[in-house]
C-alpha positions in Angstrom: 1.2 -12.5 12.5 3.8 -12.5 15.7 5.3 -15.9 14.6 6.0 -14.5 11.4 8.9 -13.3 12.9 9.2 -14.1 16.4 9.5 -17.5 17.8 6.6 -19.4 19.1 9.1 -19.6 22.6 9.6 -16.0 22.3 6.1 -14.5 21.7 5.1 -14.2 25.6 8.6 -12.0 25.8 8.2 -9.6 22.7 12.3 -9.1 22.5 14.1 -7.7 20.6 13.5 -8.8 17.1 16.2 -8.1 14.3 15.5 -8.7 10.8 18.4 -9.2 8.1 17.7 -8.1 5.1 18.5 -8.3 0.9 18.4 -4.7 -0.3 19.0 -3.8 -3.8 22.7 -1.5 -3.8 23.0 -1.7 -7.6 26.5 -0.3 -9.1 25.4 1.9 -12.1 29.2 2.5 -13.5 28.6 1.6 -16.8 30.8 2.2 -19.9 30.6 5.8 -21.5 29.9 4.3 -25.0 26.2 2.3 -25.3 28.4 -0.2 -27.0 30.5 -0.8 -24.1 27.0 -0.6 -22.1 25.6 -3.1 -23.6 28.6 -5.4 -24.1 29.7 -5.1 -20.4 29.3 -7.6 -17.7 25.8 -6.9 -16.6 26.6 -7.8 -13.0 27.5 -4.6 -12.1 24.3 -3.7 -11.4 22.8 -7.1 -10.1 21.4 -6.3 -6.4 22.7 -8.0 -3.5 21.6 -9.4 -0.3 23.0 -7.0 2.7 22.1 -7.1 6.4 19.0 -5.2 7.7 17.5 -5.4 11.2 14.2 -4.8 12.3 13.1 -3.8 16.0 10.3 -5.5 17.4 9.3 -3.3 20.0 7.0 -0.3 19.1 7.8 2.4 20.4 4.8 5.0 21.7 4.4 8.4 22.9 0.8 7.8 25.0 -0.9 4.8 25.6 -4.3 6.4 26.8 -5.8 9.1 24.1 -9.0 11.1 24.0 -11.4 12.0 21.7 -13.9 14.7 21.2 -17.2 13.0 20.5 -20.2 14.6 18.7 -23.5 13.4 18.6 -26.4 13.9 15.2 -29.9 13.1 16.5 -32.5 12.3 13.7 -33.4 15.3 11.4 -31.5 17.4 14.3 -27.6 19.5 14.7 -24.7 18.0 15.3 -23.7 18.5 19.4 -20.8 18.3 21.3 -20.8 15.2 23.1 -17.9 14.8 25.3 -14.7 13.3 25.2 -13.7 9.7 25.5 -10.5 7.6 26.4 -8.9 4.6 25.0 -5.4 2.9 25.3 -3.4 1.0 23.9 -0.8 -1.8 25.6 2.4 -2.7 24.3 2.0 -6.3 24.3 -0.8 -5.3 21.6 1.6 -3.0 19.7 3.8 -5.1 19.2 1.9 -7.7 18.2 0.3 -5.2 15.6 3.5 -4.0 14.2 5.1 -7.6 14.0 1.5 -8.8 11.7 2.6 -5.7 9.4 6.0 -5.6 9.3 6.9 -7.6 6.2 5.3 -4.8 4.2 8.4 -2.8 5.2 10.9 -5.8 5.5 9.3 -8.8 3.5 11.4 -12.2 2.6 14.2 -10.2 0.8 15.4 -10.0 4.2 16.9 -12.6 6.4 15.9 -12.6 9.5 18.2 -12.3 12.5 16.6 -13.2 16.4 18.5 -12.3 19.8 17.1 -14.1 22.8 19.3 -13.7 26.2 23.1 -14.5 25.2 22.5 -16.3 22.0 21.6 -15.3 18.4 19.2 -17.3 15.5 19.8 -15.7 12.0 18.1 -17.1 9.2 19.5 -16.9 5.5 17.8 -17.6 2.2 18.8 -21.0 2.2 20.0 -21.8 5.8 19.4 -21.5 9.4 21.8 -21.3 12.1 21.0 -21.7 15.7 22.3 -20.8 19.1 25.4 -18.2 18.1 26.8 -17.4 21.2 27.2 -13.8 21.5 29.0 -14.0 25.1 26.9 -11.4 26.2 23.2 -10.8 27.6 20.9 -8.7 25.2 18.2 -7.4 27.7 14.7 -6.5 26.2 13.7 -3.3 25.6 11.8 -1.9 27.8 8.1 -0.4 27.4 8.1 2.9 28.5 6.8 5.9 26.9 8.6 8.4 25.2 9.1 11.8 23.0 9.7 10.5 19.2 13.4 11.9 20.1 13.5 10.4 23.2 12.7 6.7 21.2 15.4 7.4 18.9 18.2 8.1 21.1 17.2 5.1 23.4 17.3 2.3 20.3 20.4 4.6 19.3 22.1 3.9 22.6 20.3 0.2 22.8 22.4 -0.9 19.4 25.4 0.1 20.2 26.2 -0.7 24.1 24.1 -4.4 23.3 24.1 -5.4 19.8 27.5 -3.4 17.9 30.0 -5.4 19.6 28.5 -8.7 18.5 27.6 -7.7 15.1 30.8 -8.7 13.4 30.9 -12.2 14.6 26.5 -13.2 14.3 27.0 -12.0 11.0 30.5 -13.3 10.1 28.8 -17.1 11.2 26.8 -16.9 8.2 28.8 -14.8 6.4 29.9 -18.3 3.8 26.0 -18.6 3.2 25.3 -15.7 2.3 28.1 -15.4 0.1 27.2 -18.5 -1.7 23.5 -16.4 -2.1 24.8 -13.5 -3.9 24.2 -13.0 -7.7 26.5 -15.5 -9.4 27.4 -12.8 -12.1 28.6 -10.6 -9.3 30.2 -13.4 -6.9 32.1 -14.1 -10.1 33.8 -11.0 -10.9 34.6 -10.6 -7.2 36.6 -13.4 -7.7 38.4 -12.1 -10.9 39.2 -9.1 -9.6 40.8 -10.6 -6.2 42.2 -14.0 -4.5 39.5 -16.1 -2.3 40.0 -15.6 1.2 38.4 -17.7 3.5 36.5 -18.9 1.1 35.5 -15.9 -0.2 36.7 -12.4 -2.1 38.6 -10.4 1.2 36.3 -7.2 0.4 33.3 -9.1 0.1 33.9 -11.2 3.3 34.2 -7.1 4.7 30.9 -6.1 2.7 28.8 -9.0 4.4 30.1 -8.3 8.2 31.0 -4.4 8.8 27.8 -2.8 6.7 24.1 -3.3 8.0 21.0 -1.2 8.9 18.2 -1.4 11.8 15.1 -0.4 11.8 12.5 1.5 14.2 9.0 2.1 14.3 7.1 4.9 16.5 3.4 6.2 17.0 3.4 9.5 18.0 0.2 10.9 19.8 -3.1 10.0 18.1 -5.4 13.0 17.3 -8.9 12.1 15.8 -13.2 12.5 16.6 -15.6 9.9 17.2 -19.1 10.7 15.6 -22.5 9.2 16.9 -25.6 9.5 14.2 -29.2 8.4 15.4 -30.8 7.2 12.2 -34.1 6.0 11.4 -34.9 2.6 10.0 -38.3 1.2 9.2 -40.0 -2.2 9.7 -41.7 -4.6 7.4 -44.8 -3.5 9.4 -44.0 0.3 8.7 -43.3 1.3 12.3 -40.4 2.7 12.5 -36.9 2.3 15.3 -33.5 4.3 15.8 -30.2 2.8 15.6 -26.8 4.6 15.9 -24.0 4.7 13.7 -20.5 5.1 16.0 -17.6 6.4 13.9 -13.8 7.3 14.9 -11.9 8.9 12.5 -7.9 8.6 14.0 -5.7 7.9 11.2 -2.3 7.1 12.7 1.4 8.5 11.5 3.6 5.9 12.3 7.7 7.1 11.6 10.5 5.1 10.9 14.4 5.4 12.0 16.7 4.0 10.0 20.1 3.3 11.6 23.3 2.3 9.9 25.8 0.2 11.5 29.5 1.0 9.8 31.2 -1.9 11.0 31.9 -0.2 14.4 28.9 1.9 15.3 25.1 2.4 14.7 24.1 5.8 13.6 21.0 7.4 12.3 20.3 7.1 8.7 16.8 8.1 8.2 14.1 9.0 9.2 10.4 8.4 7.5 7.0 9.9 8.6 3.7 8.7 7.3 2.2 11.8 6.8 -0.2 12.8 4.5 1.0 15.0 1.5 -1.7 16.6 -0.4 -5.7 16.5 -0.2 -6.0 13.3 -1.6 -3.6 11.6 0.6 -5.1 13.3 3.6 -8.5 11.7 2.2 -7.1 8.5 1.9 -5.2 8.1 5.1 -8.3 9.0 6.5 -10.0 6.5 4.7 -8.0 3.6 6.1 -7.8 5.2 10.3 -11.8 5.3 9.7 -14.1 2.7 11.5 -17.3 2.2 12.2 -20.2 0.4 14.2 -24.1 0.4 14.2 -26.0 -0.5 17.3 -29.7 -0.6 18.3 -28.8 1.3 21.8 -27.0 4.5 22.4 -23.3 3.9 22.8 -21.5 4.3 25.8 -17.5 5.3 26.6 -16.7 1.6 26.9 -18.3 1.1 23.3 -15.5 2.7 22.1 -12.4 0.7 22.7 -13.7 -2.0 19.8 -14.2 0.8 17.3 -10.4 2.0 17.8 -8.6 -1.3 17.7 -10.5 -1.9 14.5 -9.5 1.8 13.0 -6.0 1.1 14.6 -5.5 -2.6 13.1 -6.5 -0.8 9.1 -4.7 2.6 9.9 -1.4 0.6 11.0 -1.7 -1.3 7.8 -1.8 1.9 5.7 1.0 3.5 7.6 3.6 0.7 6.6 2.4 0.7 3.0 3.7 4.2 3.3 6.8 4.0 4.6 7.2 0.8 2.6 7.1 3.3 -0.6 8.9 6.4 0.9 11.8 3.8 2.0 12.1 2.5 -2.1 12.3 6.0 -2.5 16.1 6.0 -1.7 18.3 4.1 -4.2 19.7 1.8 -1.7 16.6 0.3 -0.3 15.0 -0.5 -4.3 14.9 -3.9 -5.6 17.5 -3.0 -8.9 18.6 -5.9 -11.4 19.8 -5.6 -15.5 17.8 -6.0 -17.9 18.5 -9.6 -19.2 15.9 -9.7 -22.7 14.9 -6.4 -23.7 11.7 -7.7 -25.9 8.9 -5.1 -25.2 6.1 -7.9 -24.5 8.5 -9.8 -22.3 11.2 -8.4 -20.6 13.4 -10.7 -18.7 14.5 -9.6 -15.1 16.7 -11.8 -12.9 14.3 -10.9 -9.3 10.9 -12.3 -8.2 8.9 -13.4 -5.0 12.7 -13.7 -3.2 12.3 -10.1 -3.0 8.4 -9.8 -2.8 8.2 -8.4 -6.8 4.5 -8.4 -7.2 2.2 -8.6 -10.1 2.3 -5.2 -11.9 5.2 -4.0 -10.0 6.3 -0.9 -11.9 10.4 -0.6 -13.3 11.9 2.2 -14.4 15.1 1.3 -17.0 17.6 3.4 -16.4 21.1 4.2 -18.8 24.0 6.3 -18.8 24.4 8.5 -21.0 27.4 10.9 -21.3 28.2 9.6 -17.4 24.7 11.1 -16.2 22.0 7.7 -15.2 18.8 8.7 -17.2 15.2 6.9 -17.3 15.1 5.9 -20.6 11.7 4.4 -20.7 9.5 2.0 -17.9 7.1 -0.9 -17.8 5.7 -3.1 -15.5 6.1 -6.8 -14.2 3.1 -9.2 -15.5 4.4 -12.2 -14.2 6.5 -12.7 -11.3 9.0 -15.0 -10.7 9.7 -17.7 -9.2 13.3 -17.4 -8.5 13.6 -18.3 -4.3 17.3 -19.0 -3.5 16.6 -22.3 -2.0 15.3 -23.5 -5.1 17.9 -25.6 -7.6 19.5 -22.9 -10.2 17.7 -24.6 -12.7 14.1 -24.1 -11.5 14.2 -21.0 -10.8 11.9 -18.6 -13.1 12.6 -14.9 -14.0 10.1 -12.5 -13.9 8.4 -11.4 -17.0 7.6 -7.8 -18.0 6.5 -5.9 -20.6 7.6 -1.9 -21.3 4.7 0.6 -21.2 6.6 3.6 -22.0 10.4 5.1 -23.6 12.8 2.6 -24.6 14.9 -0.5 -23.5 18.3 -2.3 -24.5 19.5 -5.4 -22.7 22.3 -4.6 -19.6 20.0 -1.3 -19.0 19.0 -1.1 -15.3 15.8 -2.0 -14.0 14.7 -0.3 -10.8 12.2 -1.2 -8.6 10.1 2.1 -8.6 8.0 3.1 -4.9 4.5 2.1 -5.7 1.4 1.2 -3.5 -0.6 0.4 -6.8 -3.4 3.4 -5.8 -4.1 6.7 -7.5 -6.6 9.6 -6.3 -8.0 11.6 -9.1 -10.0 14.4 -10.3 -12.5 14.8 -13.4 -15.5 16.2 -14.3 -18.3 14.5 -15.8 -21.5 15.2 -18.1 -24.5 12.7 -18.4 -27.4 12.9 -21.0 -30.0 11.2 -18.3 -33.1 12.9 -18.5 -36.5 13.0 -15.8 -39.6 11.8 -17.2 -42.9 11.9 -15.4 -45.6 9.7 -16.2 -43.7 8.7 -19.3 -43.4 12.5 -20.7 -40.2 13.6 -21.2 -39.1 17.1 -19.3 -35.8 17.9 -20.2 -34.7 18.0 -16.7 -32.2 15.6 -15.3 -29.1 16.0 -17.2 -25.8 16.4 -14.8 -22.9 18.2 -14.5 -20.8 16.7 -11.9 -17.4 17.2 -10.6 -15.8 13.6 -9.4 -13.3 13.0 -6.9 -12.2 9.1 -6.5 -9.6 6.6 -6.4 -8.1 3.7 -8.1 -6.8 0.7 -6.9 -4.7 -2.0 -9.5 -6.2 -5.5 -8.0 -3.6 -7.2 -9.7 -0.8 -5.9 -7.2 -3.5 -5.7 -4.4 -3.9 -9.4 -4.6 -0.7 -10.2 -6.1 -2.6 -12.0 -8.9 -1.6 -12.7 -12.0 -5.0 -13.5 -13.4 -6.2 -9.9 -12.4 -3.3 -8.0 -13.7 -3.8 -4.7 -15.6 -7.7 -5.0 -13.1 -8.4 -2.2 -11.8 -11.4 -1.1 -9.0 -12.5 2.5 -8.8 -14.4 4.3 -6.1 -15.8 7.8 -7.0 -17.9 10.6 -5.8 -19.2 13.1 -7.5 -21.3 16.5 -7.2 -23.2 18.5 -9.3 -26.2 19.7 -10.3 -29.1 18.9 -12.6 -30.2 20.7 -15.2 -34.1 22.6 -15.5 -36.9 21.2 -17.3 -38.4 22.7 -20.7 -41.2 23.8 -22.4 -44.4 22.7 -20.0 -42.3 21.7 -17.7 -40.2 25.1 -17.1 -41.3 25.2 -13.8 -39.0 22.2 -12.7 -35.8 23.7 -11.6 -32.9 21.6 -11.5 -30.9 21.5 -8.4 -28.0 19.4 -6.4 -26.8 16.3 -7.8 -24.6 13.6 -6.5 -23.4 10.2 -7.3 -21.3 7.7 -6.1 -19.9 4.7 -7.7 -17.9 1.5 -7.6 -17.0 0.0 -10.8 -14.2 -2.0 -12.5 -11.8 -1.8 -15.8 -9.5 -3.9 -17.4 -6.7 -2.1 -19.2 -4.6 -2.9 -22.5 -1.7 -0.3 -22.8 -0.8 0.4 -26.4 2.5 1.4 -25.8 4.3 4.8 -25.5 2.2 5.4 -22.8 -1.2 4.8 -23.9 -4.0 2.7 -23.0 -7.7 1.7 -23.5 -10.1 0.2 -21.1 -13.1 -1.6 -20.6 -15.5 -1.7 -17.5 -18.3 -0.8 -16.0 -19.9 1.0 -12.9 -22.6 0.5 -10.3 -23.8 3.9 -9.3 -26.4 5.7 -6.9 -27.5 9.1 -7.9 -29.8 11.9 -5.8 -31.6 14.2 -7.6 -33.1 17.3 -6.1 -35.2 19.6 -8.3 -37.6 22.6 -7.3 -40.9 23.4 -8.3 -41.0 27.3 -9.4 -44.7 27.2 -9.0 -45.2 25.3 -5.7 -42.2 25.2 -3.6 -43.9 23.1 -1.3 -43.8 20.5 -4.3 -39.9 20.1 -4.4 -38.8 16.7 -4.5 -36.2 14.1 -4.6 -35.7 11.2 -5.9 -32.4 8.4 -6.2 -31.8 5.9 -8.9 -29.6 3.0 -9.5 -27.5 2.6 -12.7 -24.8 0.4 -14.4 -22.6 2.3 -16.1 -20.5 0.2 -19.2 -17.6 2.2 -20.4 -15.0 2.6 -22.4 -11.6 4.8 -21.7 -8.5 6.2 -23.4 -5.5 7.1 -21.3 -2.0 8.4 -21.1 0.9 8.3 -19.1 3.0 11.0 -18.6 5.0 9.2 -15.9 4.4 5.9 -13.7 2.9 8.3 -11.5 0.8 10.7 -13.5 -2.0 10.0 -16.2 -4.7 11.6 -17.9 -7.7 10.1 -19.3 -11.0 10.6 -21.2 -14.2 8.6 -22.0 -17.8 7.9 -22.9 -20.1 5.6 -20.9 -23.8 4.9 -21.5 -25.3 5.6 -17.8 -28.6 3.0 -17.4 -31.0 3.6 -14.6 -32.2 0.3 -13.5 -34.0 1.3 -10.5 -35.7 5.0 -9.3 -36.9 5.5 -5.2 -39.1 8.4 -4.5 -41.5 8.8 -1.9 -42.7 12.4 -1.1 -43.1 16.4 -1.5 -41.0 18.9 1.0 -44.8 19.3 2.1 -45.1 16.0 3.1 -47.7 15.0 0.8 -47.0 11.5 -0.9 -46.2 11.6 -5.0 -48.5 10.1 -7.3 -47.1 10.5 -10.0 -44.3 8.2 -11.8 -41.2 9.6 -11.9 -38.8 7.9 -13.8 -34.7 8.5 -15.0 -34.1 7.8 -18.5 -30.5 6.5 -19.4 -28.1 8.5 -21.8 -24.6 9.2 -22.8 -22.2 10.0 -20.6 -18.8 11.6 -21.3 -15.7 12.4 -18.4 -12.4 13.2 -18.2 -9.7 13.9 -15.7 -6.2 13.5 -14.4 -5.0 10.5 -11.8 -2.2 10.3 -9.4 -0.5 8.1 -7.1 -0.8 8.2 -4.2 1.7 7.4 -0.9 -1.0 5.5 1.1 -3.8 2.9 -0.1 -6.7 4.5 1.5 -9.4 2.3 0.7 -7.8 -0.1 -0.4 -5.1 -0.9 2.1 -7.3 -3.6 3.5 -7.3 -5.7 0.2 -3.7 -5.5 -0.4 -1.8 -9.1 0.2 0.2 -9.8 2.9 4.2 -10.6 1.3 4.9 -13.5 -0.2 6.5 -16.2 2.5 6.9 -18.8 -0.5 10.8 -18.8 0.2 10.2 -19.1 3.6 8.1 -22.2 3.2 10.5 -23.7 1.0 13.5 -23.2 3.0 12.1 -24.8 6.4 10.8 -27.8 4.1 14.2 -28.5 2.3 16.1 -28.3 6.0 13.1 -30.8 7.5 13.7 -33.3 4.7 17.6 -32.6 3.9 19.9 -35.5 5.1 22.0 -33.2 6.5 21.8 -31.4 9.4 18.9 -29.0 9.2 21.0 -26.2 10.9 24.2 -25.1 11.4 25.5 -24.0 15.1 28.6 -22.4 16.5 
């Protein structure tokens, strides 16, 4: 939400809203010899907090886009329809891109607020309040603009407004957030050189003069809007239309990093959350997909609801991936040493402080001969809780446990870019069969290839109790095969099935797992009558699906898999020839083995499953603002 990260006093004036932020900038010069590895200080690679600003205000190419519409009448062709115009203010974009921001800039990050001439940055631990910057910071303003244009507007924004103050808003808290950093770390500062003002004279350098800020843009929108008419049927058997509006807009929001060198901002990076690959492009469409049913034909004006529903989901999915193409790069990945090496419960020194969720994948990392490899990678079961604000002593580590390769204590644990959802690919072969009036015909057995994803509800939810849970979503298509003996005149035809099931996973190590789950399914069946053509038919059944799996990895981000299932109709529909004519007979699918394998990968975007996932934790948010309510002291510091 808006107040997530804007004042309640500031949300009518959308300002400019800067997030400071922990990012992980681990050092990796270990010892050549593992002895000297393992035997160094391990906090030289503990991640630090550094600054990180986030701008409020999205930036937009159009606010007013149109869509070709096409219209499907009942048992007719798809027409042109038209075109159709919505907009979108930027009172409302904003307000969309602060509810989603945290996915991109969650509670590792302090945040940072400039209202006229004075400054609020929060810390971990503190808050302080009405930092006179001696200067007026105007709002940006809301115009609309090439994605270049955007860029060299913020660009020119942060350094005439915000680079001169920079320095001092972030020297003022500069003490706290020294007292924050890794005590490991803060410690061999202050071997290495004299306190200064409280603090090492590099590190006092580190925390004022190196800092990032970040921009959002949506370029132009290009999508369709689909009407179907579609027939339903009473309880009295008369029948009525209704009509199925969809918009398929999936949106590819960019990112601009900027870095700010102690003098100057200049661009960093830039991210695009574009689709890479079939399976992506399915996805993102997935998530920019949205739909409404109504019992009248819709009009132009119907058509604003159905985008700000499609843009709301789509927005979502976009910062999930640039969330993961931002880990991507070394310096914006959560890193920490490994502090207990024990495969079933490895101890690393980060948690919800920096939003480590349930099955949050790690790679280790070593050098070896002065190159950093992977040496093996696991996952996070339980997170901890290690929030800054919280006594030393309370404070939990999260737990992990290594799914793959190896790992020695003082090896570096990286955060590895991971949304938690994987497309993949298999092909399938069931043992159903079609009987018809209880005689068996040897017809019904499908070949099917399957396309689908996977989501891991463990890190959707953030939930412990679901960890290792995964939901899948498939479709596939096929055909059946042809009856036998008397019933050779059955011709098998299409198949296709679709299915939404769940598995629970228990990894065996070195990269291997089994599973156990099941499916709901819904299959057609088409089959043709060699003697009668007017006698073709089809008919759908309903089945649960138990199953059992075996998997490997060959990397966090690639697997392959194989396994058996028993595929139980529960339920068959029928109703009549191509002739019209009604079907007395009984038609009936029996069950039968089913065997499948196939290869899975992850994917940049959650597709489907991007409304599920959690919002950040705000845990150390909470806790903060209730220990400065009931400190003794002051509850905020001013300058």
């Amino acid at each position: 939400m808006l107040s997530a990260l804007v004042p309640k006093n500031l949300l009518p004036l959308l300002p400019l809203t800067l997030l400071a932020t922990t990012l992980a900038l681990p050092a990796t010069s270990f010892a050549e010899t593992r002895r000297d590895q393992v035997t160094a200080d391990s906090s030289v690679a503990a991640s630090e907090r550094q600054v990180v600003m986030g701008i409020s205000r999205l930036g937009l190419e159009r606010t007013r886009f149109n869509f070709p519409v096409f219209y499907t009448p009942h048992e007719g062709e798809t027409r042109p329809y038209g075109h159709w115009s919505v907009e979108i203010n930027q009172d409302y974009a904003d307000a969309t891109l602060a509810e989603y921001i945290r996915f991109v800039i969650p509670s590792r990050f302090d945040r940072l607020v400039f209202e006229n001439d004075e400054a609020t940055l929060t810390t971990a631990t503190q808050v302080f309040e009405d930092l006179d910057i001696g200067r007026l910071v105007p709002e940006l303003d809301s115009r609309t603009r090439s994605y270049r244009e955007f860029r060299n507007y913020l660009l020119n924004h942060l350094n005439t407004h915000i680079a001169p103050v920079m320095q001092d808003v972030m020297g003022a808290a500069a003490e706290a957030r020294y007292e924050e950093m890794n005590a490991l770390e803060k410690n061999t500062f202050i071997t290495q050189r004299a306190r200064q003002t409280g603090m090492p004279a590099r590190v006092l350098e580190g925390l004022v003069s190196s800092s990032y800020a970040m921009g959002f843009y949506l370029p132009r929108l290009e999508g369709r809007m689909f009407i179907s008419q579609q027939e339903r049927q009473r309880y009295d058997g008369s029948t009525y239309y209704v009509y199925s509006t969809s918009l398929q807009a999936p949106l590819e929001t960019r990112l601009v990093v900027f870095h700010y060198n102690g003098e100057e901002f200049t661009v960093d990076l830039q991210l695009s959350a574009e689709a890479d690959g079939i399976f992506e492009g399915m996805a993102q469409q997935m998530s920019g997909t949205a739909s409404v049913t109504t019992e009248r034909m819709p009009r132009e004006r119907d058509a604003q609801q159905i985008f700000d529903e499609a843009f709301q989901d789509s927005f979502k999915d976009s910062t999930l991936a640039l969330s993961t193409q931002l880990k991507e790069d070394r310096r914006f990945a959560v890193s920490t040493p490994v502090l207990d090496p024990t495969p079933g419960r490895i101890i690393l020194e980060v948690g919800n402080q920096e939003d480590i969720r349930v099955d949050q994948p790690f790679t280790f990392r070593r050098v070896i001969d002065q190159q950093e490899e992977v040496v093996g990678w696991g996952r996070v079961r339980k997170p901890g809780r290690n929030c800054l604000v919280l006594p030393a002593d309370e404070r939990t580590p999260s737990e992990g446990a290594l799914l793959a390769g190896d790992v020695e204590a003082y090896d570096l644990a990286v955060e590895h870019p991971w949304t938690g959802v994987y497309g993949r690919i298999g092909a399938s072969q069931s043992g159903t069969e079609l009987t018809i009036n209880d005689e068996a015909t040897g017809a019904g057995a499908t070949s099917m290839l399957e396309l689908g994803f996977q989501g891991n509800l463990g890190y959707l939810f953030n939930a412990s109790g679901m960890s290792e849970v995964w939901m899948n979503l498939d479709l596939g298509l096929g055909a059946n095969s042809s009856g036998e003996e008397t019933f050779d005149y059955l011709e098998g035809s299409a198949a296709a099935r679709l299915r939404l099931g769940f598995e629970k996973r228990f990894h065996l190590g070195a990269g291997t797992y089994v599973s156990a789950g099941a499916d709901f399914g819904a299959e057609a069946h088409s089959f043709t009558n060699l003697n009668d053509e007017d006698k073709n038919f089809d008919l759908t059944t309903y089945n649960v699906i138990p199953r059992a799996e075996l998997g490997y990895y060959f990397t966090p981000n690639v697997k392959i898999y194989a396994g058996a299932a028993y595929n139980q109709p529960f339920g068959t529909q029928y109703d009549e020839y191509d002739d019209g004519s009604i079907i007395t007979d009984e038609l009936a699918m029996t069950g039968g083995l089913n065997v499948q394998a196939g290869i899975a990968f992850h994917l940049g975007f959650a597709g489907p499953f991007a409304s599920m996932m959690s919002h950040p934790s705000r845990e150390c948010d909470y806790l903060r603002q209730a220990s400065l309510n009931t400190s003794s002291n002051a509850p905020s510091k001013k300058r």
